[in-house]
Every structure is written in structure tokens, then in C-alpha cells.
N, C-alpha and C positions, 0 to 999 in steps of 0.2 A: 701516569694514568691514575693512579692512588689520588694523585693529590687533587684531579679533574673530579672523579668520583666524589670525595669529601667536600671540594668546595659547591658542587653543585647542589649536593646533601645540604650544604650549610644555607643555599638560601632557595632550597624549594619550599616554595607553600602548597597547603593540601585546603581547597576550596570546595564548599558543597554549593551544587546549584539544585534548584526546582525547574522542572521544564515538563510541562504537560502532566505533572505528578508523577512524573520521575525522579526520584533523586539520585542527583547523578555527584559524583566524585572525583575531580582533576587533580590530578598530582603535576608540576612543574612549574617551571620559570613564570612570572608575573606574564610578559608578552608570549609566551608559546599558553599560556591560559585563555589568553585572549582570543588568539590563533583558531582553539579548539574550540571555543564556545563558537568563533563565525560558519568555523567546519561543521559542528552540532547542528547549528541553523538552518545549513544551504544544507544540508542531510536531512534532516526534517521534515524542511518546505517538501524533498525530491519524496520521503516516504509519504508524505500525504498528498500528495499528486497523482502519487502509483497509486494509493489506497483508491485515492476518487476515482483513480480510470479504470481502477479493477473492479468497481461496483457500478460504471457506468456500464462494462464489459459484459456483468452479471446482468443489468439490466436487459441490454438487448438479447440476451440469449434470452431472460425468460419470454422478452417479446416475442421473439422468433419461435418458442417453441408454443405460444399461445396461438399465432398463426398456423403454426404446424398441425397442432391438434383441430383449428376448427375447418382446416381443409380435410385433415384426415376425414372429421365427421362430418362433415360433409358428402365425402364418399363411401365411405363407411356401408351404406346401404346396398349403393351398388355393389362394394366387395362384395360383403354377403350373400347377393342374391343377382346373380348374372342378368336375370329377366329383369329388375327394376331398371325404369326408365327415367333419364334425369332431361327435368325438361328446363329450357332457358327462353326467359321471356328478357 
């Protein structure tokens, strides 16, 4: 195991990448480098996918609560005041 440990020490490289202004750090074998950067990748694409759907998500809520409010004020009047009459043409 010593000797596993040393020789792998002996031909790890330590690679810096940029990716979206990260700087990122990989320690290991030439092909598990490789590996990690396509894993980085398909990780990435998956966080900015969440990111989109989670502000598409925010979007419709505000939609919903812009419709929520103009219903509310819409009745509003009536709450207030049992005697107003809401008339529909």
C-alpha cells in the first residue's frame, strides 16, 4: 500500500482551471482529470437549469400573487362595507 500511495504521489498533477470565474483546483491522474472536468460540466449545465427553473418558479409566484392582490382589490370594497354593491355588466 506504501508503495501504491508513493507511486501515485509520484505522477499526480495538480491543475488549475477557470470556469465561470471560479478557480478551481484538481489534484489526480491525467485521465481521472479529465473525468472530473466532464463531471464539473454535466454539474454545471444541472446547477444552471435548477438556477433557471428556480427563477422561472419566482416568477410565477409573483405572477400569482399580482393576480391575487388585484382580486383581493377588487373586493376589498365589499369586505369593508357589506351594503356595497358589486355590479357585472
Amino acid at each position: 500500500m506504501y508503495q501504491n500511495s508513493v507511486e501515485f504521489a509520484h505522477i499526480e498533477k495538480v491543475q488549475n482551471y477557470r470556469y465561470k470565474g471560479m478557480e478551481l483546483k484538481m489534484y489526480g491522474r491525467q485521465d481521472n482529470l479529465i473525468q472530473n472536468l466532464n463531471r464539473l460540466n454535466v454539474n454545471s449545465v444541472l446547477i444552471d437549469l435548477k438556477c433557471e427553473l428556480k427563477q422561472q418558479i419566482e416568477q410565477i409566484q409573483r405572477d400569482y400573487s399580482k393576480v391575487l392582490i388585484t382580486l383581493i382589490s377588487g373586493f376589498l370594497p365589499y369586505l369593508q362595507n357589506p351594503n356595497y354593491q358589486i355590479q357585472v355588466h
